[in-house]
N, CA, C and O atoms as CSV, one atom per row, in Angstrom:
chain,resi,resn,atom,element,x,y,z
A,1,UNK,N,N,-18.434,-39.324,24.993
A,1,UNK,CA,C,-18.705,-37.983,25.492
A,1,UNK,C,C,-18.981,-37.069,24.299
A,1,UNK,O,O,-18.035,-37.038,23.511
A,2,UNK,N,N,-20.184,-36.208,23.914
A,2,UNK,CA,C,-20.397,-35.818,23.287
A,2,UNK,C,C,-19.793,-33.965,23.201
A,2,UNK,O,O,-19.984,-33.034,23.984
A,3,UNK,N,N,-18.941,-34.050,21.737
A,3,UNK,CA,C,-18.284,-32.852,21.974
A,3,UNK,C,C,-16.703,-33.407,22.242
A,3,UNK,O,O,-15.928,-32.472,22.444
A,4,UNK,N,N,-16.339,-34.189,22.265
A,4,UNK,CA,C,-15.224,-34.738,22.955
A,4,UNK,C,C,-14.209,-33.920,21.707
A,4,UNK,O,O,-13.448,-33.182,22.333
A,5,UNK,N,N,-13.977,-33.815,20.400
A,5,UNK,CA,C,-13.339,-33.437,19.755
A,5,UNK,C,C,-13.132,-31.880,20.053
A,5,UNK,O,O,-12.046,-31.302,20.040
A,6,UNK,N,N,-14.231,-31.379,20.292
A,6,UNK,CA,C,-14.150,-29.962,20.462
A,6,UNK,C,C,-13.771,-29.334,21.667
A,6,UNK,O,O,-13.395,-28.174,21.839
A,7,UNK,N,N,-13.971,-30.580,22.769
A,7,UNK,CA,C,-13.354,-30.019,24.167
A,7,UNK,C,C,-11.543,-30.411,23.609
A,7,UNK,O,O,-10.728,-29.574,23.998
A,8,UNK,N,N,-11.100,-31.324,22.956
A,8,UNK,CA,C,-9.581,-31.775,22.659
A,8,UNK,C,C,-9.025,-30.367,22.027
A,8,UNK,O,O,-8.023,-29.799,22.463
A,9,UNK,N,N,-9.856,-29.867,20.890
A,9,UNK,CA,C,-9.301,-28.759,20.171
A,9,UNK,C,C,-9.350,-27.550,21.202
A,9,UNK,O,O,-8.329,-26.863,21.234
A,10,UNK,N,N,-10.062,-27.306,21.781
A,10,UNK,CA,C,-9.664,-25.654,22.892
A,10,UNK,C,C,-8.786,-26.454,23.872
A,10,UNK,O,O,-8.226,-25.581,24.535
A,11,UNK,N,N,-8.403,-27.563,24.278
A,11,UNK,CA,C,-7.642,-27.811,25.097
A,11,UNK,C,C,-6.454,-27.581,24.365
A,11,UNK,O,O,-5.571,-26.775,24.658
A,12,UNK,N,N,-6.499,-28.470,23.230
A,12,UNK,CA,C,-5.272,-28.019,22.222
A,12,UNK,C,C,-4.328,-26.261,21.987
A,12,UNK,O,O,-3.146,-25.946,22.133
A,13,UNK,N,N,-5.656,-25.421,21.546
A,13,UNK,CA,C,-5.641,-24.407,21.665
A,13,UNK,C,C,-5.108,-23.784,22.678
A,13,UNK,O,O,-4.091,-23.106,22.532
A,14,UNK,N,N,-5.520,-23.881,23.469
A,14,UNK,CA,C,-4.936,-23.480,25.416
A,14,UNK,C,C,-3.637,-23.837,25.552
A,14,UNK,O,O,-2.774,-23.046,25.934
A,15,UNK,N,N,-3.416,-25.049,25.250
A,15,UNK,CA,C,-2.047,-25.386,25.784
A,15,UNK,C,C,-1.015,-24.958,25.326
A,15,UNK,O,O,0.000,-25.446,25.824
A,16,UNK,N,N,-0.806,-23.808,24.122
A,16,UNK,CA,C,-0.083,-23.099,23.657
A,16,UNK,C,C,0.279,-21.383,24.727
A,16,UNK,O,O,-0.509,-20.458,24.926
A,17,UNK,N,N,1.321,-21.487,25.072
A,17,UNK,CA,C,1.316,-20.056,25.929
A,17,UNK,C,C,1.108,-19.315,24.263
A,17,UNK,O,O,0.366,-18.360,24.491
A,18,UNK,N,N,1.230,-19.318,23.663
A,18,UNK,CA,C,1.257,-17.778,22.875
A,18,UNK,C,C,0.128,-17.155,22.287
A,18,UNK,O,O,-0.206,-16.007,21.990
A,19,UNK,N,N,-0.604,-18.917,22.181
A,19,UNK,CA,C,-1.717,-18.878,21.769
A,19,UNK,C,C,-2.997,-18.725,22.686
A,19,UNK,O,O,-4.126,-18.414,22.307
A,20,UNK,N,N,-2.507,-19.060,24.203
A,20,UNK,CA,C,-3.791,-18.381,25.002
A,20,UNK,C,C,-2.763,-16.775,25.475
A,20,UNK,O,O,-3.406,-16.374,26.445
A,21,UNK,N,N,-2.000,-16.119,25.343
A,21,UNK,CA,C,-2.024,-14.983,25.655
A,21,UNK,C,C,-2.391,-14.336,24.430
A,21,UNK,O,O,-2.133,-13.156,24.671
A,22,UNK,N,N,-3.043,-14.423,22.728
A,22,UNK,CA,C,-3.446,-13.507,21.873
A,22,UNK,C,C,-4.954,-13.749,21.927
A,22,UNK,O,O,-5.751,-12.946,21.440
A,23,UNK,N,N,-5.350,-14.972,22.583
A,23,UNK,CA,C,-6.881,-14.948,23.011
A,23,UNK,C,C,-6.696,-14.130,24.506
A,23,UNK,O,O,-7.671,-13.476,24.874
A,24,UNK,N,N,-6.072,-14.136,24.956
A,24,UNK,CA,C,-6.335,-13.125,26.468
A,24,UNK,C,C,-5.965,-11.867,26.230
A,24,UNK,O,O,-6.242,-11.070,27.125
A,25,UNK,N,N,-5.285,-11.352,25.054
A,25,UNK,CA,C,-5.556,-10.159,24.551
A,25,UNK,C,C,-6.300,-9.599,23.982
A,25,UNK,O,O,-6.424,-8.381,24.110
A,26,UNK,N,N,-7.289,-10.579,22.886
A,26,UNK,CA,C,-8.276,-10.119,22.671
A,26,UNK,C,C,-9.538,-10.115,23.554
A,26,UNK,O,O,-10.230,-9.106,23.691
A,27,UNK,N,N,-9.755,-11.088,24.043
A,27,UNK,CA,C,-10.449,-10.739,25.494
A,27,UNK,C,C,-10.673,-9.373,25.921
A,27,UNK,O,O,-11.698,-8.694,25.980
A,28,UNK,N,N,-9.194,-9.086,26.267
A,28,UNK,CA,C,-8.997,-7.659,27.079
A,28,UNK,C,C,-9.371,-6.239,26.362
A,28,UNK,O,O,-9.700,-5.189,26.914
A,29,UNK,N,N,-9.183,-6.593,24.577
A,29,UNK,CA,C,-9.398,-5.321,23.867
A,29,UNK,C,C,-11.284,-5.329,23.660
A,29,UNK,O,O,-11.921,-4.359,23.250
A,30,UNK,N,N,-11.861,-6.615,24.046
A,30,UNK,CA,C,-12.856,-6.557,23.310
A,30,UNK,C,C,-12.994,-7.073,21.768
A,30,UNK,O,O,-13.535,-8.141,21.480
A,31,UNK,N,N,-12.357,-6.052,20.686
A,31,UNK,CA,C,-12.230,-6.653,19.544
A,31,UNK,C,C,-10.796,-5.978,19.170
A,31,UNK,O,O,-10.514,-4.885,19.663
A,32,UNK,N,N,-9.839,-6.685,18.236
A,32,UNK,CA,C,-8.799,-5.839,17.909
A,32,UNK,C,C,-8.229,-6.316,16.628
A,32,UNK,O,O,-8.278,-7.495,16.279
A,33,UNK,N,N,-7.753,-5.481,16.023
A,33,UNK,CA,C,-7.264,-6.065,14.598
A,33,UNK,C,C,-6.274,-6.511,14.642
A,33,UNK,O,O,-5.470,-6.004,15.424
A,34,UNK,N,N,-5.876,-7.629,13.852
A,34,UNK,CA,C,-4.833,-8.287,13.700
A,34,UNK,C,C,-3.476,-7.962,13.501
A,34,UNK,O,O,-2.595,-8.768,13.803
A,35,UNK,N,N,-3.189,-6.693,12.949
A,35,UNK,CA,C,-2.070,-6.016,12.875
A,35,UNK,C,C,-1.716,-4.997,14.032
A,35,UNK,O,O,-0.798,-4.193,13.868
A,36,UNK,N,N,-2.443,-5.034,15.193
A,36,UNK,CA,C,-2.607,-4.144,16.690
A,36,UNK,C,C,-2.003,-5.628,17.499
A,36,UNK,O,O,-1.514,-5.602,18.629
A,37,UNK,N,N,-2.119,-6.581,16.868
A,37,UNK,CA,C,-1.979,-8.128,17.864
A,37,UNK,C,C,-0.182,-7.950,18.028
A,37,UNK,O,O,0.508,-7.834,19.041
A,38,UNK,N,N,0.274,-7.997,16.226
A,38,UNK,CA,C,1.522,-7.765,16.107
A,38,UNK,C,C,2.119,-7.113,17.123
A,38,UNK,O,O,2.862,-7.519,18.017
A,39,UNK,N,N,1.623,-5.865,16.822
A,39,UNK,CA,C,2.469,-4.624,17.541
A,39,UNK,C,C,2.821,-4.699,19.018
A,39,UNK,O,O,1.757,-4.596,19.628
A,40,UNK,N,N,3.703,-4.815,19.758
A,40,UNK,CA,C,4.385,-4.828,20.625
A,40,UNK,C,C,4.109,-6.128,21.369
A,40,UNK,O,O,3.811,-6.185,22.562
A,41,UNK,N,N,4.223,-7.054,20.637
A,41,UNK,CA,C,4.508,-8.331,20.789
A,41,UNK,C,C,5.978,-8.681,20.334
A,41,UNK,O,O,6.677,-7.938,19.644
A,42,UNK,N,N,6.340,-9.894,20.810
A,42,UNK,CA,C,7.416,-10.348,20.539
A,42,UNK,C,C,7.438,-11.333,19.407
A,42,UNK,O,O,8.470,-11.964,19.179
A,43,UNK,N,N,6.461,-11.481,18.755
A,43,UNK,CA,C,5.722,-12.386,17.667
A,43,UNK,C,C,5.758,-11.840,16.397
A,43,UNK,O,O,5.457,-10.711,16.009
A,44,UNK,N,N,6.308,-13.129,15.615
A,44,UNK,CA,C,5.859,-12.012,14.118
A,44,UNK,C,C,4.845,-12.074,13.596
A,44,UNK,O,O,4.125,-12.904,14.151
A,45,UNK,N,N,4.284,-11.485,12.572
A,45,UNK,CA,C,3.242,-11.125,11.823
A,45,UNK,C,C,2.827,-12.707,11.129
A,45,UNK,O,O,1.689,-13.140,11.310
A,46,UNK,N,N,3.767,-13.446,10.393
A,46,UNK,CA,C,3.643,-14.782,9.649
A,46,UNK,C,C,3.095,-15.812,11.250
A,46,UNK,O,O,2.477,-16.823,10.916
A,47,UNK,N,N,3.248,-15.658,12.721
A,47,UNK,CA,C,3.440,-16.564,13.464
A,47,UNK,C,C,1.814,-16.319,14.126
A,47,UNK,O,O,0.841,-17.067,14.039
A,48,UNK,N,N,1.944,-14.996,14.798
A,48,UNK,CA,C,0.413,-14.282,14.594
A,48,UNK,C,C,-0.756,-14.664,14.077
A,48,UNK,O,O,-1.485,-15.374,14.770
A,49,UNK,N,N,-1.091,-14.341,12.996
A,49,UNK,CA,C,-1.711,-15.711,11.562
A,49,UNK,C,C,-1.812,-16.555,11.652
A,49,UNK,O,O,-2.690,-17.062,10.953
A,50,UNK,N,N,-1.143,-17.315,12.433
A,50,UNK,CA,C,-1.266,-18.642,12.448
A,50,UNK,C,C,-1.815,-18.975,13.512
A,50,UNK,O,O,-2.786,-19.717,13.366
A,51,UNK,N,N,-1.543,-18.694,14.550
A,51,UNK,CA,C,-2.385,-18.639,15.999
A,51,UNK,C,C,-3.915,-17.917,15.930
A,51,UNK,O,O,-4.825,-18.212,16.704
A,52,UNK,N,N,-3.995,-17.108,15.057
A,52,UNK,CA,C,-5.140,-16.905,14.636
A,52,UNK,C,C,-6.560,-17.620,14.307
A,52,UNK,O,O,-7.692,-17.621,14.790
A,53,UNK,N,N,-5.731,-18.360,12.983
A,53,UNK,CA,C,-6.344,-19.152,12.271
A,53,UNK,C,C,-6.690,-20.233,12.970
A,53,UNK,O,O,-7.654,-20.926,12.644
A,54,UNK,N,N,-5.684,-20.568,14.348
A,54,UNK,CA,C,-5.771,-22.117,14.781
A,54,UNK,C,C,-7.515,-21.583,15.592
A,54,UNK,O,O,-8.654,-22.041,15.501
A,55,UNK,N,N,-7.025,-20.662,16.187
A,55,UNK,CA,C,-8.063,-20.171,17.609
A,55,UNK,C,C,-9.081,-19.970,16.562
A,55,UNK,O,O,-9.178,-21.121,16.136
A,56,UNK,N,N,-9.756,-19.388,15.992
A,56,UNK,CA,C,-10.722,-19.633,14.879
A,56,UNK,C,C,-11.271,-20.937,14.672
A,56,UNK,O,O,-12.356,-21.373,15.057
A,57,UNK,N,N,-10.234,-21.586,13.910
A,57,UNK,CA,C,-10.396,-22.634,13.772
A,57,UNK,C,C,-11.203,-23.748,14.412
A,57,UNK,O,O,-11.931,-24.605,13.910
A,58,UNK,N,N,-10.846,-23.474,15.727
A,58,UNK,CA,C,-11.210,-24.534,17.075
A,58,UNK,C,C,-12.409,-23.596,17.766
A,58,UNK,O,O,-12.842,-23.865,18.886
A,59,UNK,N,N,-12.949,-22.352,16.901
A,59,UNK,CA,C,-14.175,-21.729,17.401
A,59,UNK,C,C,-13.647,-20.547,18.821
A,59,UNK,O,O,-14.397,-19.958,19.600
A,60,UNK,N,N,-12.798,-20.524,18.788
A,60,UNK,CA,C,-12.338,-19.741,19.746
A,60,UNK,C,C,-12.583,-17.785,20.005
A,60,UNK,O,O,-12.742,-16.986,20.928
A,61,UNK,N,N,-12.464,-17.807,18.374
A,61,UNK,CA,C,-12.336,-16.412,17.986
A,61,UNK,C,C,-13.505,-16.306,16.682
A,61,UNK,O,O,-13.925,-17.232,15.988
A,62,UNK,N,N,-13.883,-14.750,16.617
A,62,UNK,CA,C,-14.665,-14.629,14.752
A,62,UNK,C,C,-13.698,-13.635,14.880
A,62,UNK,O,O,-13.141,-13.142,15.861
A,63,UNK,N,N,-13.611,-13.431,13.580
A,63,UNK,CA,C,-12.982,-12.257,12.658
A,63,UNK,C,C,-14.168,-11.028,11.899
A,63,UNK,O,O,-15.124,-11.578,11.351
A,64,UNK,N,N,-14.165,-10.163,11.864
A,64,UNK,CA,C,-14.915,-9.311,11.112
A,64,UNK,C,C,-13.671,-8.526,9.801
A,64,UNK,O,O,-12.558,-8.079,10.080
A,65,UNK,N,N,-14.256,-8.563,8.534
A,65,UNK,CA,C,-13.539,-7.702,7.933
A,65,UNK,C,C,-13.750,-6.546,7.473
A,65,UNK,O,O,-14.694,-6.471,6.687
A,66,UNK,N,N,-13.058,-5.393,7.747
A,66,UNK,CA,C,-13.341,-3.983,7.493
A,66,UNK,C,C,-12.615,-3.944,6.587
A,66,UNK,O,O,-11.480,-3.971,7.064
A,67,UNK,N,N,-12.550,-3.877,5.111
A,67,UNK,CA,C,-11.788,-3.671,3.693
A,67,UNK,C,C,-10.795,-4.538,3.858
A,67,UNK,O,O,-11.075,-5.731,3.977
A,68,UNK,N,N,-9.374,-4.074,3.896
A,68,UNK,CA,C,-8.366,-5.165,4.309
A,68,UNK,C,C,-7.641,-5.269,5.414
A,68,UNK,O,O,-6.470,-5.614,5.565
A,69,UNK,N,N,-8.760,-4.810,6.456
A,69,UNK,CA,C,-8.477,-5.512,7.649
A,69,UNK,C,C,-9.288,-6.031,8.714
A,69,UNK,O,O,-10.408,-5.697,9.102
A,70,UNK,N,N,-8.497,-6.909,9.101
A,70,UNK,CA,C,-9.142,-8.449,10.100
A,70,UNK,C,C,-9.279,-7.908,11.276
A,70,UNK,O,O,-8.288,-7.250,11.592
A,71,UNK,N,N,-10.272,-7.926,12.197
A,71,UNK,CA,C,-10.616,-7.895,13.519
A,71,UNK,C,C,-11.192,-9.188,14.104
A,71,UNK,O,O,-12.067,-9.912,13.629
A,72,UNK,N,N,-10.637,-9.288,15.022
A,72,UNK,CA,C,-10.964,-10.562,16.175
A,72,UNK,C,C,-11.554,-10.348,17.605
A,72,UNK,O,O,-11.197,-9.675,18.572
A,73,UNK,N,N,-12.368,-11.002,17.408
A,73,UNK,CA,C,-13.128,-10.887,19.049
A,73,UNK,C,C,-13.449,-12.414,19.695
A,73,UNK,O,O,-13.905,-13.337,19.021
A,74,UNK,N,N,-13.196,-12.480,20.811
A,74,UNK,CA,C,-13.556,-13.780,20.960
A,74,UNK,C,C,-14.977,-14.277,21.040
A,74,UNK,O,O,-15.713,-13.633,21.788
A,75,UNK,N,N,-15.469,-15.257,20.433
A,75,UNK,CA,C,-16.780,-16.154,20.067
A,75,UNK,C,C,-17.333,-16.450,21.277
A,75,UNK,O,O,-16.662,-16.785,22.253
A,76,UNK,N,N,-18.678,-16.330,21.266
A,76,UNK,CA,C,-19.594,-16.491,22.590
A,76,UNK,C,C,-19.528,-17.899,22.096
A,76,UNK,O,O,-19.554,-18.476,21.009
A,77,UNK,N,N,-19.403,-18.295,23.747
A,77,UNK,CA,C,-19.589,-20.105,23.854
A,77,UNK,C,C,-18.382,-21.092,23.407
A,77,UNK,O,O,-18.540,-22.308,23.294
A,78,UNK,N,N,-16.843,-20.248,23.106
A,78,UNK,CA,C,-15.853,-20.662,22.425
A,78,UNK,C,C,-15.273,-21.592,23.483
A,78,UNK,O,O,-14.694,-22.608,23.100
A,79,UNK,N,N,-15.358,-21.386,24.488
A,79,UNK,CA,C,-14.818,-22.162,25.920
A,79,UNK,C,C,-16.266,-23.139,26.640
A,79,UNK,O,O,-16.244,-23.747,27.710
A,80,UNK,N,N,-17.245,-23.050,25.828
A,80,UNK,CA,C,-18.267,-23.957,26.300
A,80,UNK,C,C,-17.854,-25.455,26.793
A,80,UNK,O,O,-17.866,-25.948,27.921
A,81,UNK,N,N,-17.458,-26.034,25.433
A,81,UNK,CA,C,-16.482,-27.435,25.625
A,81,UNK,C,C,-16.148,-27.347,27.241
A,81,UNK,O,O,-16.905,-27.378,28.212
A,82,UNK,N,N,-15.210,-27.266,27.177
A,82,UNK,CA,C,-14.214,-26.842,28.201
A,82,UNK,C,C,-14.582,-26.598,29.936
A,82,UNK,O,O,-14.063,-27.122,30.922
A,83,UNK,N,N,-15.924,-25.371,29.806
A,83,UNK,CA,C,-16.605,-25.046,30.442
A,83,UNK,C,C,-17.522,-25.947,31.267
A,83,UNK,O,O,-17.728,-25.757,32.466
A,84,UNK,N,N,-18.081,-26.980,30.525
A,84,UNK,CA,C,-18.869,-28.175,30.616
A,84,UNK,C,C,-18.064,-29.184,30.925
A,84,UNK,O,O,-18.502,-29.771,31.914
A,85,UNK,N,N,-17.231,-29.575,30.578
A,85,UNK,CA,C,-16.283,-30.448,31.452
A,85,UNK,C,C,-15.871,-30.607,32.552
A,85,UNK,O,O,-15.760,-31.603,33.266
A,86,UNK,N,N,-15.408,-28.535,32.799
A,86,UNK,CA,C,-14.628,-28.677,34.316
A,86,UNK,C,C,-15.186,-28.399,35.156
A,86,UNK,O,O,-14.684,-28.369,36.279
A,87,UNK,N,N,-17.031,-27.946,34.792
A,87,UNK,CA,C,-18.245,-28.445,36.215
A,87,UNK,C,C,-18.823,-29.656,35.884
A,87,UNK,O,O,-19.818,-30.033,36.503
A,88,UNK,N,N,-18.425,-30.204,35.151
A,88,UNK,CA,C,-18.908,-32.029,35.908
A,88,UNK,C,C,-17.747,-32.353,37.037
A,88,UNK,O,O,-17.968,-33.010,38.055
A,89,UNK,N,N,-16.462,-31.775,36.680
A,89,UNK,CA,C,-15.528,-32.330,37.685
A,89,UNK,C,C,-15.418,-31.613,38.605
A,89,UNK,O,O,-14.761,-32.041,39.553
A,90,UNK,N,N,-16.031,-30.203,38.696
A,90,UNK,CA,C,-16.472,-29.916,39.924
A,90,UNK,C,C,-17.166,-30.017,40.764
A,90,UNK,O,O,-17.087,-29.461,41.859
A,91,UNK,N,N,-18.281,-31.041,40.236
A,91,UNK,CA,C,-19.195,-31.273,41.108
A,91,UNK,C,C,-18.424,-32.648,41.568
A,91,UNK,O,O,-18.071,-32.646,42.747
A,92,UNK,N,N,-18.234,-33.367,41.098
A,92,UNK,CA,C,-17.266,-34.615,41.461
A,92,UNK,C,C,-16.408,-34.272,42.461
A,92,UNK,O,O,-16.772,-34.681,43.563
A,93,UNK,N,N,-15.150,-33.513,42.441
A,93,UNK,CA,C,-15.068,-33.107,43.420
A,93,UNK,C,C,-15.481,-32.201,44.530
A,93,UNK,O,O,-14.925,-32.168,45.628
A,94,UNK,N,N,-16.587,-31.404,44.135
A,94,UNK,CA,C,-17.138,-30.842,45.294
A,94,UNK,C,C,-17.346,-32.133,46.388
A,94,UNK,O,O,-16.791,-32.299,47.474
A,95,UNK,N,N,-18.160,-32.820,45.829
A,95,UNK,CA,C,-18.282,-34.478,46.694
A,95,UNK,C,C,-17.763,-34.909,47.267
A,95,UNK,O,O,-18.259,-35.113,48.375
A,96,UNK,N,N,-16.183,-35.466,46.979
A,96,UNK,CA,C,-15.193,-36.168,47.323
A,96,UNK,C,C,-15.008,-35.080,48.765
A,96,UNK,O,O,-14.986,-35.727,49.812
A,97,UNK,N,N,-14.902,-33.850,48.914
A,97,UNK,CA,C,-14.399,-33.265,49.689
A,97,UNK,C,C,-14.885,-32.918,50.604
A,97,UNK,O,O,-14.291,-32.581,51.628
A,98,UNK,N,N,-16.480,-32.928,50.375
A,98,UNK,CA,C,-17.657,-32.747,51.192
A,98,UNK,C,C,-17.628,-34.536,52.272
A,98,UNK,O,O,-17.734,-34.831,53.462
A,99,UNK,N,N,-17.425,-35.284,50.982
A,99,UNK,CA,C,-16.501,-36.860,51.884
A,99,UNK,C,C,-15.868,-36.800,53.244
A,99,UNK,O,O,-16.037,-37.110,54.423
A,100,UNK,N,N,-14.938,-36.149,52.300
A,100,UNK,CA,C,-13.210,-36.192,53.373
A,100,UNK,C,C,-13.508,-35.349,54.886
A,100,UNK,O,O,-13.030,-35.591,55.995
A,101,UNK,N,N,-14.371,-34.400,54.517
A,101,UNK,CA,C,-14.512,-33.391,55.525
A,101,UNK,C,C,-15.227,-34.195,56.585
A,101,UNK,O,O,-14.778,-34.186,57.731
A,102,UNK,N,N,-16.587,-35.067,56.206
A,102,UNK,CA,C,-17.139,-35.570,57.352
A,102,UNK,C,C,-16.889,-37.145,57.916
A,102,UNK,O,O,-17.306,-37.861,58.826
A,103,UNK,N,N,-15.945,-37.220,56.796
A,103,UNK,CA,C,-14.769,-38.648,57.579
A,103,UNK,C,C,-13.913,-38.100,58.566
A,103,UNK,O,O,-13.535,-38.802,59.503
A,104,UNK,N,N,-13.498,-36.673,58.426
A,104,UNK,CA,C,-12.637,-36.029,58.889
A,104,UNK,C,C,-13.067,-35.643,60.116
A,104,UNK,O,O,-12.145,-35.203,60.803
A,105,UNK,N,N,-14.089,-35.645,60.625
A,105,UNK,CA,C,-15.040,-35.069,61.700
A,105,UNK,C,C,-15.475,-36.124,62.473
A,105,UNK,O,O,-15.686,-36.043,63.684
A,106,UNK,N,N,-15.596,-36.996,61.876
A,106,UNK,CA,C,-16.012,-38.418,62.665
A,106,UNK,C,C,-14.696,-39.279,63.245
A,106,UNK,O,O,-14.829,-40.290,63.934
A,107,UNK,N,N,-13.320,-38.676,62.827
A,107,UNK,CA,C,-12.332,-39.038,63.472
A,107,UNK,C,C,-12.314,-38.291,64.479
A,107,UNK,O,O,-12.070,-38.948,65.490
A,108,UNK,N,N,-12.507,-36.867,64.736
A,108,UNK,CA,C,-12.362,-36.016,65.630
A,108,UNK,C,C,-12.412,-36.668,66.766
A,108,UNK,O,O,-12.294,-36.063,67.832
């Protein structure tokens, strides 16, 4: 499956609660700086950073830098992987169910 590493890494990514609620915060701000992520989180600043770097990392997020400070927005196409996976298996199961329904009718 082509991409297979990169659908593993945003799955990776995802499966962290802390780490998909500072991508669903940035989401929500649009773009926000990294020291606004901190703030009224329950997270520290060293832990932050690091969830950062991962979501980056795995294409999730860009950073822009304004002097010495980091802004994050999330990356067009960062959930593509991901995206592409779970409509092949929707069409798969769209099928199966479109199945069941007219097995289901022919028992009637």
């Amino acid at each position: 499956m082509p991409g297979a590493a990169q659908l593993t890494s945003v799955v990776k990514m995802l499966a962290d609660p802390t780490r998909r609620a500072v991508l669903e915060r940035i989401a929500r701000e649009g773009e926000i700086a990294a020291t606004s992520l901190v703030k009224g989180s329950r997270v520290s600043q060293p832990a932050v950073s690091q969830h950062l770097r991962a979501l980056r990392d795995a294409g999730l997020v860009m950073e822009r830098r304004e002097g010495r400070h980091i802004h994050y927005r999330v990356a067009p196409g960062g959930l593509d992987p991901l995206i592409n996976w779970l409509g092949h298996y929707r069409t798969f199961w769209h099928q199966r169910f479109e199945n069941l329904e007219r097995l289901l009718k022919e028992d009637e």
